[in-house]
C-alpha positions as CSV (number, residue, x, y, z in Angstrom):
1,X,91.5,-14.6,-31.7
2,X,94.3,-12.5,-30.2
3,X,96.8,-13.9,-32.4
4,X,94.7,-13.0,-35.4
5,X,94.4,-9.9,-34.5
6,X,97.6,-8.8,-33.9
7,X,98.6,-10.4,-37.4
8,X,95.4,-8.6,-38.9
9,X,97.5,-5.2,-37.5
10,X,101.0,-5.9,-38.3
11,X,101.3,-6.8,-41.5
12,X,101.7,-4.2,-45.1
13,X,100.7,-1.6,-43.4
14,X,103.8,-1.3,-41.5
15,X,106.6,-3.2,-43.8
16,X,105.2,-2.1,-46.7
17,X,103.0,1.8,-46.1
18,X,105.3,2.7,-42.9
19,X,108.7,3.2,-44.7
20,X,106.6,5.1,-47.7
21,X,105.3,7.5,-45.8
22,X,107.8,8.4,-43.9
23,X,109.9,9.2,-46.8
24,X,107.2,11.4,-48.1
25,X,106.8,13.2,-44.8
26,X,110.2,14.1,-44.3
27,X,111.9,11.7,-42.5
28,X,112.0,11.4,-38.4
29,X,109.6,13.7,-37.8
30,X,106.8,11.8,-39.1
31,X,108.6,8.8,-37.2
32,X,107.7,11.1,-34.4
33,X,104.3,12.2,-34.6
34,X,103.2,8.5,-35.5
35,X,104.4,7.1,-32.4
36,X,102.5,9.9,-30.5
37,X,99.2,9.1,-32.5
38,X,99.4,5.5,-31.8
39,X,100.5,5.8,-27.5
40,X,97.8,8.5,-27.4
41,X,95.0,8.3,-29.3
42,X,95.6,4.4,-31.3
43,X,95.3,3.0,-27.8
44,X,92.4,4.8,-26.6
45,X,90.5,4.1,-29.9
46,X,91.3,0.7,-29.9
47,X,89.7,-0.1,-26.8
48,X,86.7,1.8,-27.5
49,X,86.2,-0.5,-30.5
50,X,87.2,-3.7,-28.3
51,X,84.8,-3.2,-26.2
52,X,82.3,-2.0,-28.4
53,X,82.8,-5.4,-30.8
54,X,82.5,-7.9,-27.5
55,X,79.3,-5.9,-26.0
56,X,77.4,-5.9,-29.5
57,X,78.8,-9.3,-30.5
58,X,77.9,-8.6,-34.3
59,X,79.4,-7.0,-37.4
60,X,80.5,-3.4,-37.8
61,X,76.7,-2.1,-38.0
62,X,75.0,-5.3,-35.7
63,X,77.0,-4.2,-32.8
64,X,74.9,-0.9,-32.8
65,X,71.7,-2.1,-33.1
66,X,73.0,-5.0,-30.5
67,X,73.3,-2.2,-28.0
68,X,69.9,-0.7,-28.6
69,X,72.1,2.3,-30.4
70,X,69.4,5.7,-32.0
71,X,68.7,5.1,-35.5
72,X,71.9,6.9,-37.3
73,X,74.7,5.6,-35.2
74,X,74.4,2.3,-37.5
75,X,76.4,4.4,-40.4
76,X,79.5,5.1,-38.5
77,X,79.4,1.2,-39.1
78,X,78.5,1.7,-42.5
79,X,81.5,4.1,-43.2
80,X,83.8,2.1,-41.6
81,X,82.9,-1.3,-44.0
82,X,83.1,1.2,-46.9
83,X,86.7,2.5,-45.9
84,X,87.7,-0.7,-45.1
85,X,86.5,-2.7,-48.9
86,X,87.8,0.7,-50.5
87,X,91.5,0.1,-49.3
88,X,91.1,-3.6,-49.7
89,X,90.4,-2.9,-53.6
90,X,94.1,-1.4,-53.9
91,X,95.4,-3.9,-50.8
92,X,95.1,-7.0,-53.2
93,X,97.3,-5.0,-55.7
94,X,100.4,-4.6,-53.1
95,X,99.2,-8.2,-52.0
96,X,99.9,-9.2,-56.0
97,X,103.4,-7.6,-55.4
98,X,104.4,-9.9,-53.0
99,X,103.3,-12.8,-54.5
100,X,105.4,-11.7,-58.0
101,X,108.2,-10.9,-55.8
102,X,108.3,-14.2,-53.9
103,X,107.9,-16.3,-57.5
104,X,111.0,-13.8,-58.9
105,X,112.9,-15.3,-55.8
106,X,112.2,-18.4,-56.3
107,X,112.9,-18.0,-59.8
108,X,116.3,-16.3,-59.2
109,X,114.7,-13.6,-62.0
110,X,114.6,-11.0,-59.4
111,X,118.8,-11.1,-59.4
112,X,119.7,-11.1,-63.5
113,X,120.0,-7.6,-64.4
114,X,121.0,-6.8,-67.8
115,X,124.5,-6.6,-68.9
116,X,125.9,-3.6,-68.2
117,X,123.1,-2.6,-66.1
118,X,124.3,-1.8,-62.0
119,X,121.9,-3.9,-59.0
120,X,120.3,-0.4,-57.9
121,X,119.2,0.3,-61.5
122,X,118.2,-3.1,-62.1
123,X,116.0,-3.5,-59.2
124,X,114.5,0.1,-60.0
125,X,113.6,-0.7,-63.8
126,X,112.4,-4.1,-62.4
127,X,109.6,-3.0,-60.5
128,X,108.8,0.4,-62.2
129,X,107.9,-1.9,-65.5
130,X,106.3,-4.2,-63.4
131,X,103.9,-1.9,-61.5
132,X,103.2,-0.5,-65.0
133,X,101.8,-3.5,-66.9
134,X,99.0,-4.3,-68.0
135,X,98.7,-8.2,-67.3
136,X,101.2,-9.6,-65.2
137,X,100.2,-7.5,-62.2
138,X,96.4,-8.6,-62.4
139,X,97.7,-12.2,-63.0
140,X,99.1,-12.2,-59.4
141,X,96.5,-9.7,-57.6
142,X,94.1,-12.4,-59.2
143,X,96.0,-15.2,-57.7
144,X,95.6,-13.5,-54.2
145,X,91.6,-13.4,-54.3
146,X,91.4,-16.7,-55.1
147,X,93.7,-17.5,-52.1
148,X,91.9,-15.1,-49.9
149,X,88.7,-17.0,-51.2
150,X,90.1,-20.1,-49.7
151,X,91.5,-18.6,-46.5
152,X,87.9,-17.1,-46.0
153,X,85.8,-20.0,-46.4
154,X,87.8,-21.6,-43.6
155,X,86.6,-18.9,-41.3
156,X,88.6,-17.0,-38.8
157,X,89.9,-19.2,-36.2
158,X,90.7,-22.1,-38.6
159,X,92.0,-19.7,-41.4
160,X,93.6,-16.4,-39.9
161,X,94.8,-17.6,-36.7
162,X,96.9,-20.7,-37.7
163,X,99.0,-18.4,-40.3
164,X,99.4,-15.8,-37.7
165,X,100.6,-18.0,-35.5
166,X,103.2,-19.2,-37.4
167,X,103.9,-16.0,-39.3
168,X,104.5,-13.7,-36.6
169,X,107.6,-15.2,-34.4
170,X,109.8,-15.6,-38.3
171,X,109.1,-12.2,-39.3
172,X,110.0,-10.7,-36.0
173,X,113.2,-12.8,-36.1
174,X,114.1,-12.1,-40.0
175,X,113.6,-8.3,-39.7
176,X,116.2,-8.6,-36.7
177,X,118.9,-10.2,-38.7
178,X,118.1,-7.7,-42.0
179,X,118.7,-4.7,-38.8
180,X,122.2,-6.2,-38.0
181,X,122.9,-6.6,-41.8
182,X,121.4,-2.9,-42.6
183,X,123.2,-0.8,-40.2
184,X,126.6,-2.6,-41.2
185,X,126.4,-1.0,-44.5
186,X,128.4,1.9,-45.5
187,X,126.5,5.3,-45.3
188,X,124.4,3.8,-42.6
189,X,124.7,6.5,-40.5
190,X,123.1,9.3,-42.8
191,X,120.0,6.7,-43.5
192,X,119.6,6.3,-39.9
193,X,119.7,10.6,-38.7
194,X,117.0,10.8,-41.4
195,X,115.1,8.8,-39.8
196,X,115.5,9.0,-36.5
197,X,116.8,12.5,-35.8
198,X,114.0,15.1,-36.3
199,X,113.7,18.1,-38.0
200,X,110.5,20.0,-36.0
201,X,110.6,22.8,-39.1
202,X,109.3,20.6,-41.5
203,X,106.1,19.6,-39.6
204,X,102.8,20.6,-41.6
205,X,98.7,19.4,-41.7
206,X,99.9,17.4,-44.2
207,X,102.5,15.6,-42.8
208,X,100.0,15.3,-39.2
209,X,97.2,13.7,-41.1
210,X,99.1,11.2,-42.8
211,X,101.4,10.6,-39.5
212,X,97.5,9.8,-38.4
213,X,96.2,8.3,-41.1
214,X,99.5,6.0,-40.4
215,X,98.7,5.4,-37.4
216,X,94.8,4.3,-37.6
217,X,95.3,2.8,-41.4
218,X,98.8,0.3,-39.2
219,X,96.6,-0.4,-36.8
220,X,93.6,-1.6,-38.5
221,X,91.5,1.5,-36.7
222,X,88.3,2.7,-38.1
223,X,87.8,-0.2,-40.8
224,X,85.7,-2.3,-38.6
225,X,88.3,-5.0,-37.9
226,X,88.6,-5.0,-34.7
227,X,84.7,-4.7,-34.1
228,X,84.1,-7.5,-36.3
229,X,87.1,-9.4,-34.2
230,X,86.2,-8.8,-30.8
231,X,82.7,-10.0,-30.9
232,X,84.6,-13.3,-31.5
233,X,86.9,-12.4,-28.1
234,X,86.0,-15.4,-25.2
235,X,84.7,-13.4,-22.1
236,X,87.9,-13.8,-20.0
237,X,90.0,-12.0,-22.8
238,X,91.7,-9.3,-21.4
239,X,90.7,-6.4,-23.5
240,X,93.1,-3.4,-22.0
241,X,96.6,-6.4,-22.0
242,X,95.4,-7.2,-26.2
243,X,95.1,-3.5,-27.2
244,X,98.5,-3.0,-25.5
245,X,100.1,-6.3,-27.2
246,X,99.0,-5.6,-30.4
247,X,99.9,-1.3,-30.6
248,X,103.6,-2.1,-29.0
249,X,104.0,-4.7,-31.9
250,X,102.7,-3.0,-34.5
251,X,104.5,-0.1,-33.8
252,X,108.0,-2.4,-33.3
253,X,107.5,-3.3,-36.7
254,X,107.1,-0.3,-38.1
255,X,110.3,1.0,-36.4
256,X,112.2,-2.1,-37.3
257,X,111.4,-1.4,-40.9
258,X,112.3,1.9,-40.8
259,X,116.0,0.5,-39.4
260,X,116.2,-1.8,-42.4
261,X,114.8,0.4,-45.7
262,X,116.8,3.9,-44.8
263,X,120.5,3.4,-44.3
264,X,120.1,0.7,-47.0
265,X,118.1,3.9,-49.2
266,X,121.3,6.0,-48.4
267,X,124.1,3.3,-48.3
268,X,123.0,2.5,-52.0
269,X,122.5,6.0,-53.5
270,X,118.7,5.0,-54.1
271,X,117.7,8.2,-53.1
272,X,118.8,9.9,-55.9
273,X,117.3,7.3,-57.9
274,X,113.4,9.0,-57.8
275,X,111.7,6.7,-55.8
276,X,108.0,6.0,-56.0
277,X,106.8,5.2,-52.2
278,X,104.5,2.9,-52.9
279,X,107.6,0.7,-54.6
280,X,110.5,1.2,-52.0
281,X,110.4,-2.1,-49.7
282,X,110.3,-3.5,-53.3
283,X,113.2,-2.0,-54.8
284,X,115.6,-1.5,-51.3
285,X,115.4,-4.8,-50.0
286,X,117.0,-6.6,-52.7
287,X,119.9,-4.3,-52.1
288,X,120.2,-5.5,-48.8
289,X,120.1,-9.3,-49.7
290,X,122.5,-8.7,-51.9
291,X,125.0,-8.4,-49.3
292,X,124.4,-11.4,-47.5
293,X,125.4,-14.7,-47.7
294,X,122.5,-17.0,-49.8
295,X,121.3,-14.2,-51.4
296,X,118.3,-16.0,-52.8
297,X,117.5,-18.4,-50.0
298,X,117.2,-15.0,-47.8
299,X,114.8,-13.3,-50.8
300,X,112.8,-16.4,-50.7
301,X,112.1,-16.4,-47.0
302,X,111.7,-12.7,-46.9
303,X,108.9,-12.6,-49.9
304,X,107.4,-15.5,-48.1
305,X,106.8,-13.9,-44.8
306,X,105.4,-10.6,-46.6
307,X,103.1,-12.6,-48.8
308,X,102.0,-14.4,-45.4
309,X,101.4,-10.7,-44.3
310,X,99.4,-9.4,-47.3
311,X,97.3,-12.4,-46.7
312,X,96.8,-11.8,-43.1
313,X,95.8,-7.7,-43.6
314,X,93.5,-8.8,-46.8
315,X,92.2,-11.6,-45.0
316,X,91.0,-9.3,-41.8
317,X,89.9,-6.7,-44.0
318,X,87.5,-8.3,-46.1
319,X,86.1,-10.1,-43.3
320,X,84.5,-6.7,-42.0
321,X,82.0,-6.8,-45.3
322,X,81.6,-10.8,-45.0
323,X,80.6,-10.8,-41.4
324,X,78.3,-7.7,-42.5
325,X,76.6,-9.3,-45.1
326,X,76.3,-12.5,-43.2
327,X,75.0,-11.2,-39.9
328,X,72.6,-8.9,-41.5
329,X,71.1,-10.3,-44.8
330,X,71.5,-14.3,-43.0
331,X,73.6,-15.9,-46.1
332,X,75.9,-18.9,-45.1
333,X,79.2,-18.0,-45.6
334,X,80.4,-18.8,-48.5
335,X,78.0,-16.9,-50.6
336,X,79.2,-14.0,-48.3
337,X,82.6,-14.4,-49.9
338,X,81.6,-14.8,-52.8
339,X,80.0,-11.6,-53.0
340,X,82.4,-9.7,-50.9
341,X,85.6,-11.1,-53.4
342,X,84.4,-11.3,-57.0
343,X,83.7,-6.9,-57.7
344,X,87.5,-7.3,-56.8
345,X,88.5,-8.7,-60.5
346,X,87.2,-5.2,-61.4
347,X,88.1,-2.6,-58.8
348,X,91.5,-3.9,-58.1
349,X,92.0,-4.4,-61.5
350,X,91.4,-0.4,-62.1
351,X,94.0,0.4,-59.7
352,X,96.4,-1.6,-60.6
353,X,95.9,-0.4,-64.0
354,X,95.8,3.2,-62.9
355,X,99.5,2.9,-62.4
356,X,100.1,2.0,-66.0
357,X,97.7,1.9,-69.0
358,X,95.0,4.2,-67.1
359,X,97.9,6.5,-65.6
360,X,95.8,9.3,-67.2
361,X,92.7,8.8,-65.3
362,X,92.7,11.4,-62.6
363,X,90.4,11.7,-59.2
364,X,91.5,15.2,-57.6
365,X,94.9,14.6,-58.8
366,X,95.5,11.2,-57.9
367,X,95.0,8.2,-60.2
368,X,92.7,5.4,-59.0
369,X,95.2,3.4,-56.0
370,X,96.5,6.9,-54.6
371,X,93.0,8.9,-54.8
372,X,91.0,5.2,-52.6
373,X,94.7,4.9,-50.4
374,X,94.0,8.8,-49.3
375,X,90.6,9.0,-49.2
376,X,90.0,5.6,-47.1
377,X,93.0,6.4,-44.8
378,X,93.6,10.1,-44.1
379,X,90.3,10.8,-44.4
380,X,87.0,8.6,-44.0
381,X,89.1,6.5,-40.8
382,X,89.9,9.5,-38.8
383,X,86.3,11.3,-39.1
384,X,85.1,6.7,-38.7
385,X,86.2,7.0,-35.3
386,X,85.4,10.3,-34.2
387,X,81.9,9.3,-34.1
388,X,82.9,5.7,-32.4
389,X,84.8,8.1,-29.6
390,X,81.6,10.1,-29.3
391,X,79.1,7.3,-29.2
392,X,81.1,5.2,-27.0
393,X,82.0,8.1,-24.8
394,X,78.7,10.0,-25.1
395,X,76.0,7.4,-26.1
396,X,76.6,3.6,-25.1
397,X,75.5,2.0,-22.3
398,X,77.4,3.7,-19.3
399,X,78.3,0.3,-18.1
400,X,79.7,-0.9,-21.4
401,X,83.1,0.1,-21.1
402,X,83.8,-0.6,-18.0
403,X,82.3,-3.9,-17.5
404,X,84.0,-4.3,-20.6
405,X,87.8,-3.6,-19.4
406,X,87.0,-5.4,-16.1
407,X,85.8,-8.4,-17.6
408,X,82.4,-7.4,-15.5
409,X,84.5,-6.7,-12.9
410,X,86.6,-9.9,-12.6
411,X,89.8,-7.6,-12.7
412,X,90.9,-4.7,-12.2
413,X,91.4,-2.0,-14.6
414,X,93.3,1.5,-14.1
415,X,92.5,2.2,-17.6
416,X,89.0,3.0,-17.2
417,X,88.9,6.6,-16.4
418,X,91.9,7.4,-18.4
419,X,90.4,5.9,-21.7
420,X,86.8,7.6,-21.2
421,X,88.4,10.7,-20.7
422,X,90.6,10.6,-24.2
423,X,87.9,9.0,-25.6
424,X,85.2,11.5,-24.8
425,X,87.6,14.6,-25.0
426,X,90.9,14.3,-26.1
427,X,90.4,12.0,-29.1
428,X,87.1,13.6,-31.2
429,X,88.9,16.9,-30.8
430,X,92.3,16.4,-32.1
431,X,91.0,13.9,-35.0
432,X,89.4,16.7,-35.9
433,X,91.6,19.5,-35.6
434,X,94.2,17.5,-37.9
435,X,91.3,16.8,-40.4
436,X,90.3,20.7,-40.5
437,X,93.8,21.9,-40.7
438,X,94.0,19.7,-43.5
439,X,91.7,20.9,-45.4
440,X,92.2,24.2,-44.6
C-alpha cells in the first residue's frame, strides 16, 4: 500500500506539470516557494488525510460518516472526488501522450525530421501537430482507459502496487543518468541559474497559488487519494515515516526534472522557440537523447517509464470515484469501473480536442484542458483541504489523530503537536490567504 502510494504521488505531476509550471512562474522562484508549500503545509495536510482515511476506513465521503462526522462535512469528500475525476478527464489526455511518444520510439518516427528541417524544429512541429489533431490523440488517450480499465479491475494491491514497485527504482536511476548527460551540455549553466537561482521580484498571487496548487496537485492532496488509500493502510503502518517517504520523493523528482528539462531548454535555444508548457518534457527530452549514445534504445526506456507513470497517477485517481461508488451505492467492482471510465470517451475527448479543432471554445479564457487543469488544481484542492484541516483540527474525534500517528500509542510520535497546530492554525489560514490574494 505504501508503495502505491508513493507511485500514486510521483508520477506526471512532477516529470510532466513540475517543469511547466515553473517556466510559467518564472523560473527558481517558484522552485522556491513549492518546496516551502510541500515541507510546510504538504506534510501537515498529508497526515491529516492519513489519518483521517485509516480512522474512517471508507471512501472520500464514508470516512466522514465512519467517524460520526455533522451532516455537511460529507461534501468536503464530495469536492475532493469531483476535483479529482475533473483533472483525471484531462490526465488521460497527457497519459495518451506518453503512450504516442513511447510507440514513436519504438517506431524510430520520433527521430526523422524532414529534410532540411533542424532536431529542435522537428521535435517542436512534431508535437504541436500532434496535440492539435483530431484523431490520433483520442486513439491513444482511448488506448489508456481501456488499460486503466484492466489495471482497475485487478484492484489496488494486485494492480497499482506491482507496477510501482517496479517502476519506481528505474525511473529514479534513468533521471540520474539524463542529470549527468543534461548538465554536460553547452549553455548548461544559464538553464540551471534559471532555475535554481531566484529572483524574489518576480513573486506575485499568481505565481503563490500555482507554486501551491503544485504542491497539493504533485502530491495527490485534496483529490481524495490518499483517504481512499490509507483506509487500505495495515494498522502497524507508520503513518508520520510514509507521509515523509512519499513528500521527500515526490519533491526529488520534481527537482531532478527540473535539472534535466532547463539547461537542455537553454543549451538548445528552445526557449526562443515559444514553448507551450503543457508540451515541454515532450519536445526537450528528445534533445537530450539525442546526445547520447543509443539514442532510441534510451527514448524507448524513457517513454516507458512515463507511460508506467501516467498509469500509476490515472490509476490512483480514478480509484477515489470507484471506491466512492462502491462503498456507498454497494456495486461490485467492476460495474464501478465501468461507470467511473466510460463518460471519459467524452470528457477527455473535449479536452483533447480543445487543443485543436475546439481551440475556439473558451471557459474564462481558457479552452477545455487549461480552464478543468486550473480550476481542479489551484483552486477547488486548496479550499478541499481547508475544510479537511478544520474538521480534522476542529471537529474529529480528539483522539483520532493521535492514536493515529502512534499507532494507538505503540510508538512514539513528536509529530503530534506540531501537526495539530499547522493543521488547526497555520494551514486553513495561508490556503486561504493565497486563494484571496488570488482572486483579488
Amino acid at each position: 500500500m505504501i508503495a502505491a502510494t508513493v507511485g500514486s504521488a510521483v508520477g506526471l505531476g512532477n516529470i510532466w506539470r513540475f517543469p511547466a509550471e515553473v517556466q510559467s512562474n518564472g523560473g527558481a522562484v517558484f522552485l522556491a516557494i513549492y518546496i516551502l508549500c510541500v515541507l510546510l503545509l504538504g506534510i501537515p495536510v498529508m497526515l491529516a488525510e492519513f489519518s483521517l482515511g485509516r480512522a474512517g476506513h471508507s471512501d472520500a465521503v464514508g470516512v466522514f460518516k465512519n467517524l460520526k462526522a455533522g451532516k455537511c462535512w460529507w461534501a468536503v469528500g464530495g469536492l475532493a472526488i469531483l476535483a479529482s475525476y475533473l483533472i483525471l478527464c484531462f490526465y488521460m489526455v497527457v497519459a495518451g501522450w506518453t503512450f504516442e511518444y513511447l510507440w514513436q520510439s519504438i517506431s524510430g518516427g520520433l527521430f526523422s525530421p524532414e529534410v532540411g528541417e533542424s532536431a529542435s524544429t522537428h521535435y517542436v512541429m512534431k508535437m504541436e501537430s500532434f496535440v492539435t489533431d483530431s484523431y490520433n490523440p483520442l486513439i491513444n488517450t482511448y488506448m489508456m482507459i481501456l488499460i486503466n480499465l484492466v489495471v482497475l479491475l485487478a484492484g489496488v494491491q494486485k494492480g497499482i502496487e506491482r507496477i510501482s514497485n517496479v517502476m519506481m527504482p528505474v525511473l529514479f536511476l534513468i533521471l540520474l543518468i539524463f542529470i549527468g548527460v543534461s548538465l554536460t551540455l553547452p549553455g548548461a549553466a544559464e538553464g540551471l541559474e534559471f532555475f535554481l537561482k531566484p529572483d524574489f521580484s518576480k513573486i506575485s498571487a499568481t505565481t503563490v497559488v500555482n507554486a501551491l496548487g503544485q504542491a497539493f496537485f504533485s502530491l495527490s492532496l485534496g483529490m481524495g487519494i490518499l483517504i481512499t488509500y490509507s483506509s487500505y493502510f495495515p494498522k502497524d503502518a507508520k503513518l508520520t515515516r510514509t507521509a515523509m517517504t512519499v513528500s521527500l520523493l515526490d519533491l526529488l523528482v520534481a527537482v531532478m526534472m527540473g535539472l534535466i528539462i532547463f539547461p537542455a531548454v537553454t543549451s538548445f535555444g528552445l526557449s526562443s522557440e515559444g514553448l507551450r508548457g503543457a508540451t515541454l518534457v515532450f519536445i526537450t527530452l528528445p534533445e537530450v537523447f539525442g546526445q547520447m549514445p543509443m539514442t532510441q534504445l534510451w527514448s524507448i526506456l524513457f517513454f516507458l517509464l512515463l507511460t508506467v507513470a501516467a498509469l500509476t497517477s490515472t490509476i490512483s485517481i480514478a480509484e477515489v470515484s470507484v471506491a466512492f461508488i462502491r462503498d456507498r451505492f454497494k456495486m461490485k467492482r467492476w460495474k464501478a469501473c465501468l461507470i467511473v471510465l466510460m463518460p471519459l470517451f467524452v470528457l477527455s475527448a473535449l479536452c483533447s480536442l480543445s487543443l485543436g479543432p475546439l481551440s475556439h471554445i473558451r471557459l474564462a479564457g481558457f479552452n477545455i484542458f487549461d480552464f478543468l487543469d486550473n480550476m481542479a488544481t489551484n483552486i477547488m484542492l486548496p479550499i478541499g483541504s481547508i475544510f479537511l484541516c478544520i474538521y480534522v483540527g476542529w471537529f474529529a474525534p480528539k483522539t483520532m489523530l493521535p492514536d493515529q500517528l502512534t499507532n494507538n500509542g505503540t510508538i512514539r510520535s513528536r509529530m503530534y503537536r506540531p501537526v495539530l497546530f499547522i493543521i488547526r492554525y497555520i494551514a486553513p489560514l495561508l490556503i486561504g490567504l493565497v486563494l484571496i490574494s488570488y482572486f483579488i
